[in-house]
C-alpha positions as CSV (number, residue, x, y, z in Angstrom):
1,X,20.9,59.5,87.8
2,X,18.7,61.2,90.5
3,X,20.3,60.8,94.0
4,X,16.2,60.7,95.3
5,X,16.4,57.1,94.3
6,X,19.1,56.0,96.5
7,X,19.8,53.6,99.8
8,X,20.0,56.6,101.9
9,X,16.4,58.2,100.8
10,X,14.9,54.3,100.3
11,X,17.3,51.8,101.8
12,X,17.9,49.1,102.9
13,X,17.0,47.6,99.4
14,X,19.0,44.7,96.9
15,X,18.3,44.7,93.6
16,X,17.9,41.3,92.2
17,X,18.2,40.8,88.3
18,X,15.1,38.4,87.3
19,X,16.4,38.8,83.6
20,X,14.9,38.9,80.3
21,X,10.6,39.8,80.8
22,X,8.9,40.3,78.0
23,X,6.1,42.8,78.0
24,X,2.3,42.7,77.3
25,X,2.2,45.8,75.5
26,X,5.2,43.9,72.9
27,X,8.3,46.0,74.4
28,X,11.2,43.7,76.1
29,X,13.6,44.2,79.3
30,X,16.2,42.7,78.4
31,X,17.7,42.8,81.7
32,X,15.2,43.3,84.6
33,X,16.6,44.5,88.0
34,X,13.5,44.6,91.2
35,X,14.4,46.3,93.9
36,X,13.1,44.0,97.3
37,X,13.4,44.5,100.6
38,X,13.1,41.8,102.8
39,X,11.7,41.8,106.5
40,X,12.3,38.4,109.1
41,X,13.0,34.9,107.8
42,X,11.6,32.6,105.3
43,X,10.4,29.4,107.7
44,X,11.7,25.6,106.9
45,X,8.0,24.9,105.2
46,X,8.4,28.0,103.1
47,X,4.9,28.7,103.8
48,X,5.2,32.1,105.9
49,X,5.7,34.8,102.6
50,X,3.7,37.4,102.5
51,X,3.7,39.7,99.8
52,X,3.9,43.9,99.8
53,X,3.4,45.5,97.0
54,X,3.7,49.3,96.2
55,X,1.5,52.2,95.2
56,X,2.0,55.5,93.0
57,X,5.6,57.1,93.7
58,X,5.7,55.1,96.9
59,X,8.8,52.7,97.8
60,X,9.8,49.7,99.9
61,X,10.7,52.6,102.5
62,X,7.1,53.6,103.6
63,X,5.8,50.2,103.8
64,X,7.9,49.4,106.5
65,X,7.3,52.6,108.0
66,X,4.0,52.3,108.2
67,X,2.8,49.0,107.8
68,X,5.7,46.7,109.1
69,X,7.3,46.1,112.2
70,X,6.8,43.7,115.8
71,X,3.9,43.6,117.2
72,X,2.1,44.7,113.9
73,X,0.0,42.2,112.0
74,X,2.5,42.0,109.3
75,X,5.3,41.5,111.7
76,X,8.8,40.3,111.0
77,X,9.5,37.9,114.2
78,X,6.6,35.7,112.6
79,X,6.7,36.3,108.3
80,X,8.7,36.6,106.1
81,X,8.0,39.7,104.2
82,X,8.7,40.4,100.6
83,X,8.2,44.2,99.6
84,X,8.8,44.6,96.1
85,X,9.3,48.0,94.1
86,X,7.1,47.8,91.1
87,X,8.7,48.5,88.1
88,X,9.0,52.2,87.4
89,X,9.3,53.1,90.8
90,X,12.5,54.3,90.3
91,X,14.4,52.0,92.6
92,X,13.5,49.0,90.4
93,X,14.5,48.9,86.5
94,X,12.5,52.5,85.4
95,X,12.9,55.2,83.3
96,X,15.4,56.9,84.6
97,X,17.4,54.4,85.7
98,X,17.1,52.4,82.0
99,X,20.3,51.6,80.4
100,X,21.0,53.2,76.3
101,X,17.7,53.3,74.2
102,X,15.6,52.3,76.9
103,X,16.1,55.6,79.1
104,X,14.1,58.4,79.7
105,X,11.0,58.2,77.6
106,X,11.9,55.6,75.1
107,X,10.7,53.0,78.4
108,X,8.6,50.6,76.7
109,X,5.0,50.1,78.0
110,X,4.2,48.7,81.4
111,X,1.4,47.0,83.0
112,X,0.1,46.1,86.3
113,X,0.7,41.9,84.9
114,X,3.8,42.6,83.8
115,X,4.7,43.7,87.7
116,X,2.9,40.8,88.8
117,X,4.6,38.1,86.1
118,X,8.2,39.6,87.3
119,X,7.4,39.1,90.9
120,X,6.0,35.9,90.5
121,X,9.6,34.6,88.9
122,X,11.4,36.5,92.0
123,X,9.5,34.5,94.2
124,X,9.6,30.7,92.7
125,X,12.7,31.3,91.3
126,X,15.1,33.4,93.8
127,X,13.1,32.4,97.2
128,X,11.7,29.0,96.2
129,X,8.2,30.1,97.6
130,X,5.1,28.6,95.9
131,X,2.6,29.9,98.2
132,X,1.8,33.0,99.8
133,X,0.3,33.4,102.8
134,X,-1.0,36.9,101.9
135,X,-0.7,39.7,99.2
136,X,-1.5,42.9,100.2
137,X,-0.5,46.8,98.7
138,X,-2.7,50.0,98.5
139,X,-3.8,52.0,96.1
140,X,-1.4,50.5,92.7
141,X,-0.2,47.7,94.7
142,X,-4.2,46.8,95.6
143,X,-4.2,46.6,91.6
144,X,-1.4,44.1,91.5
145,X,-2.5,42.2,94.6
146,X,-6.0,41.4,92.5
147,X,-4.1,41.0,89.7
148,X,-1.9,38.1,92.0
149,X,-5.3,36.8,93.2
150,X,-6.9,36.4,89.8
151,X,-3.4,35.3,87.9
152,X,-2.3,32.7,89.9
153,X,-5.4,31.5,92.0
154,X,-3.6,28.4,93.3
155,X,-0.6,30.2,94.7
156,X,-2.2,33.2,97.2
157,X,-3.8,32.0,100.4
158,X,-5.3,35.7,101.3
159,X,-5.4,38.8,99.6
160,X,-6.0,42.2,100.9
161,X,-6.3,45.1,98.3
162,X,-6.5,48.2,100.2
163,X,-7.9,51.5,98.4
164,X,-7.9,50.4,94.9
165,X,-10.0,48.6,92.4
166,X,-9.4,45.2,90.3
167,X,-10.7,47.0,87.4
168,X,-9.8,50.9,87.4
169,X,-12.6,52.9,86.5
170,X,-13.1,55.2,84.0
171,X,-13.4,58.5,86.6
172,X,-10.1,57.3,87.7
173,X,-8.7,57.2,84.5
174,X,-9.5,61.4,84.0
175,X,-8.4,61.6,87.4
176,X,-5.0,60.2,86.5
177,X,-4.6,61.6,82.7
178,X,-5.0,65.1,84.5
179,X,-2.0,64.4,86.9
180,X,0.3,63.1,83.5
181,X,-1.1,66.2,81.9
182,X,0.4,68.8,84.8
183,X,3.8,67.8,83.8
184,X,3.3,67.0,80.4
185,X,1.8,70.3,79.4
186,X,5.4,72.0,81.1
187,X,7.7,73.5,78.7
188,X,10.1,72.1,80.6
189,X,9.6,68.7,80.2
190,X,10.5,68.3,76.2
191,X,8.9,65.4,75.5
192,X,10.5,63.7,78.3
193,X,13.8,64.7,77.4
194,X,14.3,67.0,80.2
195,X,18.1,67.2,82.1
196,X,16.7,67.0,85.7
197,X,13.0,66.5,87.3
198,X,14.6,70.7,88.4
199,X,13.9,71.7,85.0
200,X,10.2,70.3,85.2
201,X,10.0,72.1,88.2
202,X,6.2,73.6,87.4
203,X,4.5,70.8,86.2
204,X,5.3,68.7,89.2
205,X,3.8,71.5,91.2
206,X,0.6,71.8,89.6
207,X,0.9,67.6,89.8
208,X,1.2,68.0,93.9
209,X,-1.8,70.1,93.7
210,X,-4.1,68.1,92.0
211,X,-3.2,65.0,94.3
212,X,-3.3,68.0,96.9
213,X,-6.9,68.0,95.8
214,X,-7.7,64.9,94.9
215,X,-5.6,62.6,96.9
216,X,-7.1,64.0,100.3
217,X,-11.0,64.4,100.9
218,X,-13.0,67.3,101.1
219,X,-13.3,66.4,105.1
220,X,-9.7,66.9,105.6
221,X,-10.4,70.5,104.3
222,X,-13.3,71.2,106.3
223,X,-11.8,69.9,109.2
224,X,-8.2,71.8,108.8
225,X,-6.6,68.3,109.2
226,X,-3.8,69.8,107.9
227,X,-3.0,71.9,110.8
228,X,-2.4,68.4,112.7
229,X,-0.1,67.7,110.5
230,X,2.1,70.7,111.5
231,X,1.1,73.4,109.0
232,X,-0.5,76.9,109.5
233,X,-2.0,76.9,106.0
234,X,-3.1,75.4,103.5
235,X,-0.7,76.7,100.9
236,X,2.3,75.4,103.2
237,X,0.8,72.4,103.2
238,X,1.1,72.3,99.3
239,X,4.2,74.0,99.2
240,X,6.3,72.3,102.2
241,X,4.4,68.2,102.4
242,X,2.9,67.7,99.1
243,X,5.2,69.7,96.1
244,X,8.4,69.0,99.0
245,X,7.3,65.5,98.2
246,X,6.9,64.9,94.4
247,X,9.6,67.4,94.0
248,X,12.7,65.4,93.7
249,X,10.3,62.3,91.7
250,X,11.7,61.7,88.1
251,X,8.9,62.7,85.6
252,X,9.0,59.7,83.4
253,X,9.3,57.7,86.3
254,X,5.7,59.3,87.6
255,X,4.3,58.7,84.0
256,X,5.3,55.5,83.3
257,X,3.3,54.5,86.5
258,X,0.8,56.7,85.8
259,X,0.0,55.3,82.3
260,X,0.1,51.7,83.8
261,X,-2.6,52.5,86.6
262,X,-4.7,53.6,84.2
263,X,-5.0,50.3,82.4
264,X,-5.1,48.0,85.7
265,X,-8.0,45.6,84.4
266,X,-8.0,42.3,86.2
267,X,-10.9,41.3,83.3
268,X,-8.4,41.3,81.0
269,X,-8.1,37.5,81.7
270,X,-11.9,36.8,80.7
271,X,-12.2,38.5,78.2
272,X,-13.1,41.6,79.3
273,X,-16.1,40.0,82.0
274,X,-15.2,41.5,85.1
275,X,-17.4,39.1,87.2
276,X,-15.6,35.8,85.3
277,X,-12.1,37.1,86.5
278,X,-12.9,37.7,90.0
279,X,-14.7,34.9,90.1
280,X,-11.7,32.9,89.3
281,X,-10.1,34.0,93.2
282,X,-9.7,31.3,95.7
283,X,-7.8,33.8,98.1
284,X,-10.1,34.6,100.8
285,X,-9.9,38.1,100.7
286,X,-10.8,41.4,102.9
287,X,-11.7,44.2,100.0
288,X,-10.5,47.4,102.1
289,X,-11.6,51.0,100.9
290,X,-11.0,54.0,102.6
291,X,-14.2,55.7,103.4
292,X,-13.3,59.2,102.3
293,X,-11.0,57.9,98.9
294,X,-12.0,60.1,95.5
295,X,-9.5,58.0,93.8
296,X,-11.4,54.1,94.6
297,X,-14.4,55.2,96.5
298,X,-16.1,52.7,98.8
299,X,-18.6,52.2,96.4
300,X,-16.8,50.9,93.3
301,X,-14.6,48.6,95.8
302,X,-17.8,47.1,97.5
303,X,-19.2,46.7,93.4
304,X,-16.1,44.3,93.0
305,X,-15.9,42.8,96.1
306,X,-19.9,41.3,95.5
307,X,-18.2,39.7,92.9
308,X,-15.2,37.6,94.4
309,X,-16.0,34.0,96.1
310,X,-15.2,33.7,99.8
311,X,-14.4,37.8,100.2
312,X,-15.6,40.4,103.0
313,X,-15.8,44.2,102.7
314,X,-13.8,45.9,105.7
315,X,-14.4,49.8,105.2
316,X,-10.8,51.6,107.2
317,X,-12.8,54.6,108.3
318,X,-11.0,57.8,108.2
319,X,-11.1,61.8,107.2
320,X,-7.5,62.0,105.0
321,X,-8.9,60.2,101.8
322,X,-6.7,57.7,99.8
323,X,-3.7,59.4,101.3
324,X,-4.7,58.1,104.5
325,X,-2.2,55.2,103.3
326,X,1.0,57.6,104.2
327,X,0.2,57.0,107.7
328,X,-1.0,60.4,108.8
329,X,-4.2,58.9,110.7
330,X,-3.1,56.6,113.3
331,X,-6.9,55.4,114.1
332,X,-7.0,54.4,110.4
333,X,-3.2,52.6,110.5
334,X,-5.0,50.3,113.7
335,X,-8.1,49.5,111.8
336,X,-6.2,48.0,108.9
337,X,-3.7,46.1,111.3
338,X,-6.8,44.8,113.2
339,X,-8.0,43.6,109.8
340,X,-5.1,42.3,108.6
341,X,-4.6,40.3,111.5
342,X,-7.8,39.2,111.8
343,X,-7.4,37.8,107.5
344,X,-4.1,36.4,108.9
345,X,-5.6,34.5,111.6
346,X,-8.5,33.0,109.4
347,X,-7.7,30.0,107.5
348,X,-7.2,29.3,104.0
């Protein structure tokens, strides 16, 4: 066990046991425990849920940290607010938390619908909801909150996909075979049958670089944003935030994630016609990119977003890139409350 994944790092959190899920790539769960946290109360007409689903190494933790609270458009005095840790994460059922020959990296397969076909069964089935009044995640979760919108049309009132695509482009997917790569390619790892993330030590540095690189935008160099953030240089930047944060991450955990962002393809339901699946959306829906995102630029959201009935573009302008989601930018953190509210307030 890795004590990174624990109540005190990631907490409050239950885990609720949705049982046997079958996957799309042919593995099986036998058993299949989410971790959810919950925020405010589920109304008499069940019809205040909204939905929160999470990105890349990300946990139930910084959505409410950044996203949730009073006051704030999704706000707990008025919804009820599901977060759900997609599988992998390592709070729900993951690699590293697997039971026998499921462990480490004998974890079968996992895809973005298999997240979004265990959640749905949470939902119906533990909290009697059958209608959402939004879905909403960044970056990964903006891939399962399509996924929601195309899936199961009927059953999501609004959607908001923040910084990521229905259909993940092929850019992305070098992006993202050249963050599995940095800790594949360490001796250390063994095939995935290291004793500790310690003993992959390297490769998760040389991942926390690239995302270093990647995951921020080349104005948040030019513009020394880091120094806001409380570091003198650039290589403590690297060294203290971003390897400090991947640091204690489980590698299979990261790849199993990894693997099933590359293969989020909402078209998948229409046989392979992108337009056909989003067309099938009856959410209305805010398409959100973040201006400065080399992940999901503005661009290949906006593509998508021509393509889904009844939807809006809403560009969150900022200088930190797709990381902007951790909450470093508060003008950024406003514009997609004032968005979000504003998709709340509209009805559907």
């Amino acid at each position: 066990m890795n004590a990174y994944y624990s109540q005190d790092a990631h907490g409050p959190f239950r885990l609720i046991d949705i049982g046997r899920l079958e996957l799309a790539e042919g593995g099986v769960l036998e058993n299949c425990p989410l971790a959810v946290a919950t925020h405010g109360q589920l109304n008499a007409a069940r019809d205040n849920a909204i939905l929160v689903t999470t990105w890349y190494s990300g946990t139930s933790k910084i959505m409410e940290q950044v996203f949730i609270g009073p006051g704030r458009a999704l706000d707990p005095t008025r919804y009820f607010i599901v977060v759900v840790n997609q599988i992998g994460s390592g709070l729900s059922v993951s690699p590293h938390n697997a039971p026998g020959a499921l462990a480490g990296p004998n974890f079968p397969k996992v895809r973005i619908g298999d997240d979004v076909r265990a959640q749905h069964r949470l939902l119906t089935e533990h909290f009697g909801i059958q209608r959402l009044a939004l879905v909403t995640g960044g970056s990964m979760g903006a891939q399962q909150t399509y996924e929601w919108a195309v899936r199961y049309p009927e059953m999501v009132a609004r959607a908001a996909p923040i910084a990521g695509t229905a259909c993940n482009t092929e850019h992305d997917f070098l992006f993202t075979e050249l963050l599995m790569e940095a800790i594949t390619t360490d001796p250390g790892f063994r095939d995935g049958h290291y004793a500790s993330s310690e003993g992959v030590a390297a490769g998760l540095k040389r991942h926390a670089k690239l995302w270093t690189l990647m995951g921020w935008s080349t104005e948040f160099f030019r513009c020394g944003r880091h120094h806001a953030l409380g570091f003198d240089s650039m290589q403590a930047f690297v060294d203290g935030f971003m390897t400090g944060y991947f640091a204690p991450m489980d590698p299979n955990n990261l790849l199993c994630m990894a693997w099933k962002w590359q293969r989020g393809d909402v078209s998948l339901h229409a046989g392979h016609d992108k337009a056909a699946a989003l067309g099938r959306i009856r959410a209305k829906t805010y398409v959100m990119p973040i201006t400065t995102d080399m992940f999901f630029p503005p661009s290949d959201c906006q593509a998508e977003q021509q393509l889904i009935p009844n939807s809006e573009l809403r560009p969150i302008s900022s200088l930190d890139g797709h990381l902007t989601l951790f909450g470093t930018d508060a003008n950024a953190i406003t514009q997609i409350d004032a968005c979000l509210n504003e998709l709340l307030a509209t009805s559907a």
